[in-house]
N, C-alpha and C positions, 0 to 999 in steps of 0.2 A: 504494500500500500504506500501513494506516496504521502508524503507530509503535507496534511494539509495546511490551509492560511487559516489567519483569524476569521474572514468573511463564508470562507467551505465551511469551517466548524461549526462556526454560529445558525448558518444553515440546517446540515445537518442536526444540529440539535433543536433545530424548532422540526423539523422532522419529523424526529425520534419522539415527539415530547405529543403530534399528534398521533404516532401509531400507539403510544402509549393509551392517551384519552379514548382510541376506538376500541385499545383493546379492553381499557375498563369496561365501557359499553357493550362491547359485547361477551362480557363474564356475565354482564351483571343477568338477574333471571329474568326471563319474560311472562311477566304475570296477566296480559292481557287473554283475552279470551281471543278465538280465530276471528271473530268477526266483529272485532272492535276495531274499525277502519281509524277512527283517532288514534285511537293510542299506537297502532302501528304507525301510522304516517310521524308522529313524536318520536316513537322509537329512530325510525328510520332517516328522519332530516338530522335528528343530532349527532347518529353517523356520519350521515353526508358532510354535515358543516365543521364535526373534528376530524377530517380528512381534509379539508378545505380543495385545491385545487391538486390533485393528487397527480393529475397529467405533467402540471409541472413540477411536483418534485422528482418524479420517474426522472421529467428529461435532466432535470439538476445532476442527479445521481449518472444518468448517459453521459453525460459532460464531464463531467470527473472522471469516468471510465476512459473518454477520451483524451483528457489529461494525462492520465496515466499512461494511458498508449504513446502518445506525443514524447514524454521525460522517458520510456525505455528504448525507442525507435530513434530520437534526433537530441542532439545537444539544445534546448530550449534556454531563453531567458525565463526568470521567475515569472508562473501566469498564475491569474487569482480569476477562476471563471465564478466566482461568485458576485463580478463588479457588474455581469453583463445579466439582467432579471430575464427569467423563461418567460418566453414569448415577445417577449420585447423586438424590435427591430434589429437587421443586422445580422452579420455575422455570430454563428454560436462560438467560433473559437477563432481569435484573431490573436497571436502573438508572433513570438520572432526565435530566431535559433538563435545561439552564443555570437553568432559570425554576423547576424544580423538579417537573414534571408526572411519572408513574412513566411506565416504559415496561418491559413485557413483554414476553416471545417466547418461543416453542416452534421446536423445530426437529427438522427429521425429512430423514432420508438415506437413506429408504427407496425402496428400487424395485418397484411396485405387483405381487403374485405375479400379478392378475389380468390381464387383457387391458382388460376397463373396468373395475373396481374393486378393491380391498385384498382381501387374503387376512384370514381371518376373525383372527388375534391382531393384524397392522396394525391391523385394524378397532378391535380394543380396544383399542390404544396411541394412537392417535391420538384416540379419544372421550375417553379420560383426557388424553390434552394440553388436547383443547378445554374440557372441567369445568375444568383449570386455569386457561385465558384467560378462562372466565367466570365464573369466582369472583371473578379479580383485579380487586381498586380501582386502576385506572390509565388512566390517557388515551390512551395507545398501546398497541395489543396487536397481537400480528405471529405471523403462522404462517408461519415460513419452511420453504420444502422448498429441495431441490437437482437435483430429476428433474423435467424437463417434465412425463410422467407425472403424477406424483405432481400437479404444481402441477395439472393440468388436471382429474382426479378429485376435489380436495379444492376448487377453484371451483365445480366441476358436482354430483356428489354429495352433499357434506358443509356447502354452503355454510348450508344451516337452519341446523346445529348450533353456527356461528360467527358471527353476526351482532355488526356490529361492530367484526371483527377484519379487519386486514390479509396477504391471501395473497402470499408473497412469493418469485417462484422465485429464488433465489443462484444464481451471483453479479451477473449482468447483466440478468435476464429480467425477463418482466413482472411485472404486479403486481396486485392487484384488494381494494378495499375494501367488505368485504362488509357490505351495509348492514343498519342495525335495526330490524328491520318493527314 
């Protein structure tokens, strides 16, 4: 693991502190009857709302995976991907190597709706990641996913639309550098 900054930990720990609250809530017994539609709908929003935006903590935690990929694969300057808020505009990973080179990445934690391909709004989120890798002036560009899926659809499918860039399944998996015709 690597070391995190003050802004990852702090993160992380409001994290931890809602899977904590859910998992009160879900210890605690449930004394309604099956068809007391209130008192489930209570039970159930105050799940909802001690998880708060749970999409973006996944991606927080993607991004640190990719972090961590970034410090074992290239000489990086110190990066604190907790400056940049999930979903915010932007690049999800913008830093530099020791030497000074940029390094970019996109990342996606999506799980494909299709059987062989992305569901038509994936389709548009992910074509807008890739305009962003190939706008960017940078020597390294990375398209991280986190779903075999996902990694195998965006090497076979999508690879026109990314030349150049590197497909990268987090946290272990393969890899593929998709070259520039």
């Amino acid at each position: 693991m690597t070391k995190l900054t003050l802004g990852e930990q702090e993160y992380l720990d409001a994290v931890r502190t809602k899977v904590r609250k859910v998992a009160e809530l879900l210890k605690s017994e449930i004394n309604h009857a099956l068809d007391d539609s209130r008192a489930w709908y209570s039970y159930l929003t105050a799940i909802k709302f001690a998880f708060g935006n749970l999409d973006n903590d996944i991606s927080f935690v993607g991004v640190l995976m990719a972090k961590e990929y970034l410090i074992r694969t290239l000489e990086v300057e110190p990066l604190d991907v907790s400056t940049k808020p999930q979903g915010a505009p932007g690049l999800d990973i913008d830093g530099r190597t020791v030497s000074g080179e940029r390094i970019v990445g996109e990342l996606k934690t999506t799980f494909p709706y299709g059987v062989l391909d992305l569901g038509a709004n994936q389709k548009s989120s992910f074509r807008k990641d890739f305009v962003k890798l190939q706008k960017a002036e940078a020597v390294h560009k990375y398209f991280f996913v986190t779903e075999r899926k996902t990694f195998e659809i965006a090497v076979t499918k999508y690879r026109r639309e990314i030349p150049g860039v590197k497909v990268v399944l987090l946290p272990d998996g393969p890899e593929e550098e998709i070259p520039n015709d």
